[in-house]
N, C-alpha and C positions, 0 to 999 in steps of 0.2 A: 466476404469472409464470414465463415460461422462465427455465432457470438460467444461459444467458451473459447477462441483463438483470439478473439479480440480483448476479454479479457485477462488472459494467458499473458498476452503483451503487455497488457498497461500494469499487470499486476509485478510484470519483471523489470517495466521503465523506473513502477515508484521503490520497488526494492530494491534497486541500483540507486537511484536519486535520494534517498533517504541515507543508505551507506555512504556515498561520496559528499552529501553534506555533513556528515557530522565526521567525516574521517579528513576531507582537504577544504572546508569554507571552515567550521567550528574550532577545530584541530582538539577537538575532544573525546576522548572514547565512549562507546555507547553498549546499551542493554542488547547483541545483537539479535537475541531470542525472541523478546519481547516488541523491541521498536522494528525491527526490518522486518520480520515476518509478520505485520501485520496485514498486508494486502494480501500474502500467502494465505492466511486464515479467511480473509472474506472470501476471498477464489474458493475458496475451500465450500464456505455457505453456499455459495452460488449453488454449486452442485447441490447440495443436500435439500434446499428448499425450493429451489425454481422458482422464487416468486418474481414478477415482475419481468424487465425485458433487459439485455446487455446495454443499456444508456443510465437506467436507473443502479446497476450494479456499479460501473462506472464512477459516475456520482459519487457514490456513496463512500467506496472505496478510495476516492480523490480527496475527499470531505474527511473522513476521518483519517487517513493516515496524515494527512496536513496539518489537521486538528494534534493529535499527538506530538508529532516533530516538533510542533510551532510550541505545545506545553514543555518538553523536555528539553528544548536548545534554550528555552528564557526562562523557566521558572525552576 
């Protein structure tokens, strides 16, 4: 698989997986602009800077959208 397809993917598993926890585990309503499309927006980098390889995007995009949910569902 090319690596903007594999990012493609995981970028639509955490915006799916981010929605369904804060909509059926939290049962709290959420920022959906802000917190779901945040993998949307790094997909987004991806293209625009090419640095690095689809593992390091990956990563990153796994790291901070977890990072965010994990601030917004407790703090």
């Amino acid at each position: 698989m090319k690596e903007p397809v594999k990012l493609a993917i995981v970028t639509a598993v955490l915006m799916m997986a981010v929605t369904i926890f804060f909509k059926n585990i939290m049962h709290e309503p959420q920022d959906v602009v802000s917190l779901s499309s945040i993998p949307f927006y790094l997909y987004v980098g991806y293209f625009i800077w090419k640095c690095g390889g689809a593992k390091l995007w990956i990563g990153i995009t796994l790291f901070i959208t977890l990072a965010m949910t994990i601030l917004y569902a407790f703090f």
